[in-house]
C-alpha positions as CSV (number, residue, x, y, z in Angstrom):
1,X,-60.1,17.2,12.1
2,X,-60.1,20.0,14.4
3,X,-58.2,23.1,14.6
4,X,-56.3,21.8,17.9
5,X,-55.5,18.7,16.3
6,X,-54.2,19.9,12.7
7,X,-51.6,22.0,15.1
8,X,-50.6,19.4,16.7
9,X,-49.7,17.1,13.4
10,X,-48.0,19.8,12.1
11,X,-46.2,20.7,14.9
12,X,-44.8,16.6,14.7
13,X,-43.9,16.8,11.1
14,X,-42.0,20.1,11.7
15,X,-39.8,18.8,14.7
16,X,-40.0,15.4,12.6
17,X,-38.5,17.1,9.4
18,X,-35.8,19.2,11.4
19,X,-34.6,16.6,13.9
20,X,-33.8,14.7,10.7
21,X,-31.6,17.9,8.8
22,X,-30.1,18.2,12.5
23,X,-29.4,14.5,12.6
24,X,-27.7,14.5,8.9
25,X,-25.5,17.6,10.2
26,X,-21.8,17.5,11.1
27,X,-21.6,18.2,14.6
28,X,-20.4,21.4,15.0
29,X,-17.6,20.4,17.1
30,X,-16.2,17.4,14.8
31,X,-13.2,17.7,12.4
32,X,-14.2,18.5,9.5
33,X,-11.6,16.8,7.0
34,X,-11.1,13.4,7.2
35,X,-8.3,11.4,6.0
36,X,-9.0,9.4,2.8
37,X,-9.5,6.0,2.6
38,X,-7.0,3.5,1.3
39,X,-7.6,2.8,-2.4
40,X,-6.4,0.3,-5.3
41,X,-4.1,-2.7,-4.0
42,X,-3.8,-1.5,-0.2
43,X,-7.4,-1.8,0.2
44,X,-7.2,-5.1,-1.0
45,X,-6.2,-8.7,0.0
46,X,-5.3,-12.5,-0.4
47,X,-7.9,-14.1,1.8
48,X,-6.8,-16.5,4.9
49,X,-8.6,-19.8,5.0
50,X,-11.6,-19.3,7.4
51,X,-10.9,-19.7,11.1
52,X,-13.8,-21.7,12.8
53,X,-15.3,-19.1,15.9
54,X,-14.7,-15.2,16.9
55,X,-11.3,-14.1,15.8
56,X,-10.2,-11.3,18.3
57,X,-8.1,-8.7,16.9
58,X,-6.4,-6.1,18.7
59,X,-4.6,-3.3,16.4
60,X,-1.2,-4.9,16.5
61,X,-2.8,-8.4,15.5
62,X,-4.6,-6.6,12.4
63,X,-1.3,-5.0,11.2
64,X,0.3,-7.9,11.7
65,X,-2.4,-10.0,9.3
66,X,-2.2,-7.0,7.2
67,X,1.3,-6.9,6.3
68,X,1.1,-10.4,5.3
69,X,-1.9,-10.4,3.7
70,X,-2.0,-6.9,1.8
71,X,-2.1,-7.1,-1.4
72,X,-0.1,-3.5,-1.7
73,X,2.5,-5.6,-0.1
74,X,2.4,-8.6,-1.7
75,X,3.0,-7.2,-5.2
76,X,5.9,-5.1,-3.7
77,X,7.4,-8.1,-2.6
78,X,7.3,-9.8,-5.5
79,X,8.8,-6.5,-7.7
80,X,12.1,-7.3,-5.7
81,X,12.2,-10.6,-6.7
82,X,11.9,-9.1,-10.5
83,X,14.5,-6.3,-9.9
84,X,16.6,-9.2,-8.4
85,X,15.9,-11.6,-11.7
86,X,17.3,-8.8,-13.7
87,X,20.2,-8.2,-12.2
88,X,20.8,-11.8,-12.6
89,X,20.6,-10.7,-16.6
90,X,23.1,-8.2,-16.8
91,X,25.4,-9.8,-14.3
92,X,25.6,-13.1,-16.7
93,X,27.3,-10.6,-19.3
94,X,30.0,-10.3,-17.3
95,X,30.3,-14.1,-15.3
96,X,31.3,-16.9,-17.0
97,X,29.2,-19.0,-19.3
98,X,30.4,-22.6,-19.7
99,X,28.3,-25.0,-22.4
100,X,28.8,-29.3,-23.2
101,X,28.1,-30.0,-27.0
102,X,28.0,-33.3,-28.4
103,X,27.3,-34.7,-31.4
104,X,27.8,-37.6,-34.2
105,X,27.6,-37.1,-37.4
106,X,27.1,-39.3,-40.9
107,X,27.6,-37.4,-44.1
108,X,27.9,-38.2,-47.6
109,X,29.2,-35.0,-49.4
110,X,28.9,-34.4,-53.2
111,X,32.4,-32.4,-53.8
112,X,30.5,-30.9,-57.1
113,X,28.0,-28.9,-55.3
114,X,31.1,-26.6,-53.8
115,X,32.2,-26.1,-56.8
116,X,35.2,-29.3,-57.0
117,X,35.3,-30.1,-60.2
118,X,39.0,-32.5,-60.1
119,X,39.9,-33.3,-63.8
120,X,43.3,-34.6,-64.1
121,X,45.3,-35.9,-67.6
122,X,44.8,-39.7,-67.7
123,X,48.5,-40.1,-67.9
124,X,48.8,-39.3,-64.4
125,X,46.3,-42.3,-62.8
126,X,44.8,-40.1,-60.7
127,X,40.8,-40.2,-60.2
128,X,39.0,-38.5,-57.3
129,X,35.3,-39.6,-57.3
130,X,32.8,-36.6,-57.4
131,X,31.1,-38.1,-54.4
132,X,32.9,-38.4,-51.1
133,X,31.4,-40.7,-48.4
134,X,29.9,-41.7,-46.4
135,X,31.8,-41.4,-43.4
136,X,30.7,-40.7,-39.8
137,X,32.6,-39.2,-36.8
138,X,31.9,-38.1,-33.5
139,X,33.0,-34.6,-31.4
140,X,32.4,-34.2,-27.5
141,X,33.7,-30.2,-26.4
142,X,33.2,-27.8,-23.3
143,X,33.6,-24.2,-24.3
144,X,33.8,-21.4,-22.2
145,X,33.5,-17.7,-23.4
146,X,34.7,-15.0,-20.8
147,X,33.6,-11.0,-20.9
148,X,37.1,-9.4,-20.4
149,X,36.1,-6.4,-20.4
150,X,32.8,-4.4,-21.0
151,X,32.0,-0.6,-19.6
152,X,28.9,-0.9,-21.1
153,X,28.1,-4.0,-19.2
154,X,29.9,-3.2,-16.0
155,X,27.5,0.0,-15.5
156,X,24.4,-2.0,-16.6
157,X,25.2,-4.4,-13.5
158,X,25.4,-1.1,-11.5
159,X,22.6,0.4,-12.2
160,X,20.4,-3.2,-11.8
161,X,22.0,-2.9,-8.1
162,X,20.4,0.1,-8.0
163,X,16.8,-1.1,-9.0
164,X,17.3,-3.8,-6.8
165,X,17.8,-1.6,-4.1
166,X,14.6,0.6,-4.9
167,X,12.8,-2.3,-5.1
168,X,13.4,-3.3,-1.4
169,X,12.7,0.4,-0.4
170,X,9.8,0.3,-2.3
171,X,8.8,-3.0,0.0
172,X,9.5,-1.4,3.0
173,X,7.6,1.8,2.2
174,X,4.0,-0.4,1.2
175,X,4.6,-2.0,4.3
176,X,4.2,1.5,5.8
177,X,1.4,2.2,3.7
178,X,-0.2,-1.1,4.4
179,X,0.1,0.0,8.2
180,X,-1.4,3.4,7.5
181,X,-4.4,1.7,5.9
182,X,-4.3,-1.1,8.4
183,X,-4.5,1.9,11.2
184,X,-7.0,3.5,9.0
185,X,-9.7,0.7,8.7
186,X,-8.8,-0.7,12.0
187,X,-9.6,2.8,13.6
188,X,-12.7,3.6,12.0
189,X,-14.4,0.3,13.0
190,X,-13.6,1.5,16.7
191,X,-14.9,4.7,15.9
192,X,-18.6,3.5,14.7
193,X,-18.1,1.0,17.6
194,X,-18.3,4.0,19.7
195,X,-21.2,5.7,17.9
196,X,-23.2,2.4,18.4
197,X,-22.7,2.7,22.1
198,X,-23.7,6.4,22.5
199,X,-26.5,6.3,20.3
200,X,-27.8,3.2,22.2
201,X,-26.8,5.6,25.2
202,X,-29.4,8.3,23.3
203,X,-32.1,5.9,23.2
204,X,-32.2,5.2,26.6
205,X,-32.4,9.2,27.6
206,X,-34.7,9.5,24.6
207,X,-36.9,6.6,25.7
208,X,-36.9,8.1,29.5
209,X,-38.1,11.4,28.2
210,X,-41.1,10.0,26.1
211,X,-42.3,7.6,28.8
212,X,-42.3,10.9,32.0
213,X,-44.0,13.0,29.1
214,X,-46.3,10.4,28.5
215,X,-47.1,10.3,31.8
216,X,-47.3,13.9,32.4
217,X,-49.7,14.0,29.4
218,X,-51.6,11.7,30.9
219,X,-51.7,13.1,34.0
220,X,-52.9,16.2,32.5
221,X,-50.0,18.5,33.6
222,X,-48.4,18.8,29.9
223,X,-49.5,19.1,26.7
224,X,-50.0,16.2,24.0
225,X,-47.3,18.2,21.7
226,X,-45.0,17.5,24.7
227,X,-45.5,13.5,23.8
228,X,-45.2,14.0,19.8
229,X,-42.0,15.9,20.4
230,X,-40.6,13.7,22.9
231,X,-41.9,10.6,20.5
232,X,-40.0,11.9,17.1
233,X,-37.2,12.5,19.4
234,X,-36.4,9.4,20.4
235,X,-37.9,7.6,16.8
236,X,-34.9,9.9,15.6
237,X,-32.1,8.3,18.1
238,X,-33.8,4.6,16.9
239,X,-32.8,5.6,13.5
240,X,-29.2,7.0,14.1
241,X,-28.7,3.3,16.1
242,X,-29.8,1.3,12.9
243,X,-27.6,3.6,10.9
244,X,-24.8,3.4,13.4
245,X,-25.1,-0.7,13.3
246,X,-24.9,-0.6,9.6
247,X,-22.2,1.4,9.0
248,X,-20.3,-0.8,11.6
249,X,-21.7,-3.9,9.5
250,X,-19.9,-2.7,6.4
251,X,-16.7,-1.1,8.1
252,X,-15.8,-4.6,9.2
253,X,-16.1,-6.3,5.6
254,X,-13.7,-3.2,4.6
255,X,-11.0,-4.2,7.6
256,X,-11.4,-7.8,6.7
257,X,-10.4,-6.9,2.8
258,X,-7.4,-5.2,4.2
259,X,-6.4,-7.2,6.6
260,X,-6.8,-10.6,4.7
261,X,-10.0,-12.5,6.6
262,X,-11.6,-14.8,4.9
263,X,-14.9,-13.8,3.4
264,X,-17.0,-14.4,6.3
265,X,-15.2,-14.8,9.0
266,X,-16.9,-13.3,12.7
267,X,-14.5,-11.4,14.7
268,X,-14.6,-8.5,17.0
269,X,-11.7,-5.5,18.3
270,X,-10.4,-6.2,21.5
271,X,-9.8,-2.2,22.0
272,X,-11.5,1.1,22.2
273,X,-10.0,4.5,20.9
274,X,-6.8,4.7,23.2
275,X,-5.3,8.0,23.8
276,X,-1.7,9.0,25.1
277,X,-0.6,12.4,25.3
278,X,1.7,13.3,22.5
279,X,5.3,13.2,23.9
280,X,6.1,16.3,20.9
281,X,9.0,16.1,18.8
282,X,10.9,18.9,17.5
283,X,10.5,20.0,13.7
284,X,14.3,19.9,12.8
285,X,14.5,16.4,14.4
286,X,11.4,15.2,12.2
287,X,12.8,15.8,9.2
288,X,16.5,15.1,9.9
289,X,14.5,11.4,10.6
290,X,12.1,11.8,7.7
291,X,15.1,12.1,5.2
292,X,17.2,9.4,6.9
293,X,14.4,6.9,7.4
294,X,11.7,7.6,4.4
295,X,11.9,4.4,2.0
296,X,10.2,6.1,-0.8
297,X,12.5,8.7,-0.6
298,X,15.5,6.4,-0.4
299,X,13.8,4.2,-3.2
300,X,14.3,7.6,-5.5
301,X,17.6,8.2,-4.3
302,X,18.3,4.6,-5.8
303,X,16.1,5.4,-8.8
304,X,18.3,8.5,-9.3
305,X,21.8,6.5,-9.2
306,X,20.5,3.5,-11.3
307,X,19.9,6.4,-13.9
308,X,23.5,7.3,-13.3
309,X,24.9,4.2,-14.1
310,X,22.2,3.6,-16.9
311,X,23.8,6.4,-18.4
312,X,27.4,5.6,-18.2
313,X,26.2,2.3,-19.7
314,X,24.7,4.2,-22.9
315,X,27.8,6.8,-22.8
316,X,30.0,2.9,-22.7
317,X,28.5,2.3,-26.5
318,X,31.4,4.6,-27.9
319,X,34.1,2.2,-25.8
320,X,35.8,-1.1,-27.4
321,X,34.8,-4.2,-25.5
322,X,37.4,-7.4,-25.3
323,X,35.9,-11.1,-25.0
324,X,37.7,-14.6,-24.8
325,X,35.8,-18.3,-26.1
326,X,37.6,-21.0,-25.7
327,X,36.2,-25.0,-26.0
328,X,38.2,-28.0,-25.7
329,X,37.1,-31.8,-26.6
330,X,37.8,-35.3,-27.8
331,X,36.8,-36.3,-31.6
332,X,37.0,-39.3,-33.3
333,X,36.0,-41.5,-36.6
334,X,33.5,-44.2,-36.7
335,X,33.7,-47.2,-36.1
336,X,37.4,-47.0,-34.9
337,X,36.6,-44.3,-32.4
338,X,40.8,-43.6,-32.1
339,X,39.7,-40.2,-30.1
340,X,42.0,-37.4,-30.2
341,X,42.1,-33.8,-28.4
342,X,41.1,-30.8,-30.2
343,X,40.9,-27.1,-28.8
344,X,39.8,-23.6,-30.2
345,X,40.8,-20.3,-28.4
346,X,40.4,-17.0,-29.9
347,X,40.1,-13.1,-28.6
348,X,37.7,-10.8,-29.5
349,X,38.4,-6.9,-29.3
350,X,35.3,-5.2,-30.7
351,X,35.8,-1.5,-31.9
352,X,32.3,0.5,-32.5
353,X,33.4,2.7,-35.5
354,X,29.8,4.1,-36.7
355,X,26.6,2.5,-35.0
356,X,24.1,5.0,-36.9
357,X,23.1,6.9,-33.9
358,X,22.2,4.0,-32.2
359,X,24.3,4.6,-29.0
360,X,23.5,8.8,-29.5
361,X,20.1,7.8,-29.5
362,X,20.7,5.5,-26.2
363,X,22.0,8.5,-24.4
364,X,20.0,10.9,-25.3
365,X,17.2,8.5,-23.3
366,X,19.6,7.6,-20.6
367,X,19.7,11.4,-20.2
368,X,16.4,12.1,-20.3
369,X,15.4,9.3,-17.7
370,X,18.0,10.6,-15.2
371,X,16.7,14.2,-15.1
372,X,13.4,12.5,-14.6
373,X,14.7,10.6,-11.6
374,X,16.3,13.5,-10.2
375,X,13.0,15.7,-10.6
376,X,11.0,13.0,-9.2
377,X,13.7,12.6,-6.0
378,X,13.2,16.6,-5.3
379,X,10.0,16.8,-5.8
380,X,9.4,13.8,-2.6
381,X,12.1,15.3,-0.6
382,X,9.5,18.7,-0.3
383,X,6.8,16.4,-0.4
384,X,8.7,14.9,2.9
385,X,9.0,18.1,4.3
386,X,5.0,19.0,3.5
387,X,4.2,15.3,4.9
388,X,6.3,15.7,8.1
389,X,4.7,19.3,9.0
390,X,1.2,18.8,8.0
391,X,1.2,15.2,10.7
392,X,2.9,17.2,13.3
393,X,-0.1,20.2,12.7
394,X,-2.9,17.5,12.5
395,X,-1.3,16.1,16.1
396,X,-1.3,19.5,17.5
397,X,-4.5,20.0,16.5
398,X,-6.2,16.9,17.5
399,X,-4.7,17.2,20.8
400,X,-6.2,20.3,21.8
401,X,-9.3,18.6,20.4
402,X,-9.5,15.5,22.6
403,X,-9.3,18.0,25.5
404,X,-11.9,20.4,23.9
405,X,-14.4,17.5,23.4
406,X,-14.1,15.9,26.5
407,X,-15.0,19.2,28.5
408,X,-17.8,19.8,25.9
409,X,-19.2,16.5,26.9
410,X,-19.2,17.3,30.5
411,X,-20.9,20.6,30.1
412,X,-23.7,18.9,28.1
413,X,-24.3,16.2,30.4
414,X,-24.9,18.9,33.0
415,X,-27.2,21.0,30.3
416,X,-29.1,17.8,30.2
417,X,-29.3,17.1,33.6
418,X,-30.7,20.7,34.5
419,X,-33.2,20.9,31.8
420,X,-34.4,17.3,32.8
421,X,-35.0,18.5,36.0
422,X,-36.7,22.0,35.3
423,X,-39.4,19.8,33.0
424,X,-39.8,17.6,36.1
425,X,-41.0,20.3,38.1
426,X,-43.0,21.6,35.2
427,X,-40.6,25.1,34.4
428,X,-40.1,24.0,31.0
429,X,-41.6,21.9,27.8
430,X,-39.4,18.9,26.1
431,X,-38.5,21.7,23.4
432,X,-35.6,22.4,26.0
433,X,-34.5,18.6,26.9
434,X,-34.6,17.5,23.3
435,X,-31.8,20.7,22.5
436,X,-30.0,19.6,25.3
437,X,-30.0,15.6,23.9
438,X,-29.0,17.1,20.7
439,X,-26.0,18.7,22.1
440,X,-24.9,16.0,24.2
441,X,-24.8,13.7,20.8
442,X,-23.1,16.2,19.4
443,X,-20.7,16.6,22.4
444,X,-19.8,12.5,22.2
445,X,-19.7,12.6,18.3
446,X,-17.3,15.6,18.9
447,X,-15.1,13.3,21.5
448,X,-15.3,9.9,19.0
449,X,-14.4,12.0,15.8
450,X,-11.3,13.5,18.0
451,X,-10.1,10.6,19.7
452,X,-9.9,9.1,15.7
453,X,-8.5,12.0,14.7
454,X,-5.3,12.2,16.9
455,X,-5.0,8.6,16.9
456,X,-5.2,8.4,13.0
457,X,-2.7,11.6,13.2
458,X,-0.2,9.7,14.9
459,X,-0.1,6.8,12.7
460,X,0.0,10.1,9.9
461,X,3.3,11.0,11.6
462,X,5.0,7.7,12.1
463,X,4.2,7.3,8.3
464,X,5.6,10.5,7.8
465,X,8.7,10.0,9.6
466,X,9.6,6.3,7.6
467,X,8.5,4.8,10.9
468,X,5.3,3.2,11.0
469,X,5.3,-0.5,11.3
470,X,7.7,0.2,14.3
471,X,6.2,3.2,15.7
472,X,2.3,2.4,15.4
473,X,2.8,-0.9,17.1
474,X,4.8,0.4,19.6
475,X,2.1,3.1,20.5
476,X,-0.8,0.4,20.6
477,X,1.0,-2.2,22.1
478,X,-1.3,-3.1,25.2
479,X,-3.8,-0.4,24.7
């Protein structure tokens, strides 16, 4: 191998070995921090049957598919029907319960074995027979028994309202969360869509480059190194495009989970990254909407009051409660089956004296549970504040990047344009075009990672603001 020629393949492995670091880079103009992906039950699903063809889903359709579909949604539905089931429970303490009995009966009783033991003087004739029976009867009732009053029921009915009602905040809040994740997935995918279509875009320029240094080389107006560096170049874009397609490949099977497809099922997005300037909304306004409209946060306020009246319930241990039963029926001997009425009625006033701590013990917990409530509601009315300013900073700031990136990309364009031209007419080497295909990559990368940014931090703020299964559809509708 000569001298010339070991240069030459190191040279190649060098720009081989670097175009491969710069291609593993961040660009520099991206966002750094993206959001996280969802996790557990949201990024989950209950699979659709499969849908013979191409499904085509725009980002309405994919929320809507989601929010039936979820699996974070579908267990939150299915908490209010529990919360509602035990409501049912401590309301049936305090409504009527009504009962049939019926029965017939044979017996033979042997008076002896409850202690009868009837001797009597035989002067007096009188014998009763150790052994009474058999006789047989028959008794038909309907009782009724009737809470009259219970505290400690009363507030247990209360504060199952309560959980009921956090239950179907609860609901409405993973709906949010299933649209964030909906919004999330659904936005990604259109994001590597994007990627595919400017690294196919990088291939071309790349591919254009090798075949006029080829040429040149050729010719014998540039050198061979011109070739190898032009050649890793584009061999470099080749390998971003198979990445690109493969990431896309996988970020579809992760929409499908979350949107409920069935395993297998081909469909594509019917839109690219749509951008609308943000209208801006004041900071006092977002919150004063935040608090009102926030179903987590109204699910705690629930939590917090269910603890009140779980408490009351506990305090209601101390307190007397008064009950009614009551049954009335037909009886009657067998075989004659002369029926007759008979009735029983009686009151119940129960009067705790000394339980043994037992209802000390069930305050002390009600207590303790309450003040965890209460911590738990403060603690998400700051994390509403925190939520509601961090999405209105992540909008500011994406906005300012959409308009950054796309003058970046115009300015690289025109780099690459210029330096094209200057190794037409032989000013340069492909060391200068391949910096300036590098930074017009960048430049879109820049531009896609933006565009998902401030679309992803608008869906951030509708979530923020307790409004995001209206607001994100609202915003899509028809882009």
């Amino acid at each position: 191998m000569t001298e010339n020629s070991l240069v030459v393949v190191l040279a190649g492995a060098m720009l081989a070995w670097s175009a491969s670091a710069r291609a593993q880079q961040a660009p520099s103009g991206a966002v750094d921090t993206l959001p996280p992906a969802p996790q557990g039950a949201y990024a989950a699903s209950v699979p659709e049957n499969l849908v013979p063809g191409v499904l085509h889903l725009s980002l309405v359709d994919a929320i809507g598919r989601g929010l039936k579909q979820n699996l974070g949604a579908l267990l939150a539905s299915e908490d209010i029907r529990a919360a509602r089931g035990t409501r049912w429970q401590q309301l049936s303490a305090l409504l009527p319960n009504v009962t049939t009995t019926s029965y017939a009966d044979s017996s033979k009783v042997d008076l002896a074995e409850f202690g009868f033991n009837f001797k009597f003087p035989p002067s007096l004739g009188i014998s009763i027979p150790p052994v009474v029976g058999p006789f047989e009867y028959v008794d038909a009732r309907a009782g009724v028994t009737q809470t009259v009053f219970d505290w400690k029921a009363i507030n247990s009915v209360h504060a199952a309202s309560e959980s009921l009602k956090s239950a179907q905040s609860s609901y409405q809040d993973a709906r949010d969360l299933v649209v964030e994740a909906v919004g999330y997935m659904y936005l990604q995918t259109i994001a590597d869509l994007a990627r595919i279509d400017t690294a196919l875009a990088q291939v071309k320029t790349a591919q254009a480059l090798y075949d006029q240094a080829a040429d040149q080389v050729q010719a014998g107006t540039s050198p061979a190194i011109d070739a190898l560096r032009a050649h890793v170049e584009l061999q470099t874009r080749q390998q971003q495009l198979i990445q690109a397609r493969n990431a896309l490949s996988i970020q579809k099977l992760a929409l499908a989970r979350t949107i409920g497809l069935a395993p297998g099922q081909e469909f594509d997005l019917t839109e690219t990254s749509p951008y609308q300037p943000f209208a801006g909304l004041s900071l006092e306004e977002a919150l004063k909407r935040a608090y009102q409209s926030r179903a987590d946060y109204q699910a705690a306020l629930a939590d917090v009051r269910a603890a009140e009246y779980s408490r009351k319930a506990a305090v209601a241990g101390y307190f007397p409660s008064l009950a009614v039963n009551a049954d009335y029926g037909l009886a009657a001997t067998v075989p004659m089956l002369n029926t007759h009425g008979v009735f029983d009625a009686r009151g119940t006033l129960t009067i705790p004296i000394f339980q043994g701590g037992r209802v000390r013990g069930d305050v002390l917990e009600a207590d303790a549970r309450l003040k965890q409530s209460r911590d738990r509601a403060d603690n998400l009315r700051a994390q509403v504040d925190a939520d509601v300013r961090t999405a209105l900073f992540n909008v500011q700031s994406a906005e300012q990047l959409v308009a950054v990136s796309e003058s970046n990309i115009a300015l690289a364009d025109q780099t690459l344009e210029q330096s094209q031209d200057r190794f037409r007419a032989g000013v340069t080497d492909t060391v200068e075009v391949v910096q300036a295909q590098e930074q017009v990559a960048s430049a879109h990368e820049s531009y896609i990672e933006s565009l998902y940014q401030d679309n992803y931090a608008k869906i951030s703020l509708a979530r923020a603001l307790g409004l995001a299964e209206q607001g994100v559809q609202n915003y899509f509708k028809g882009k």
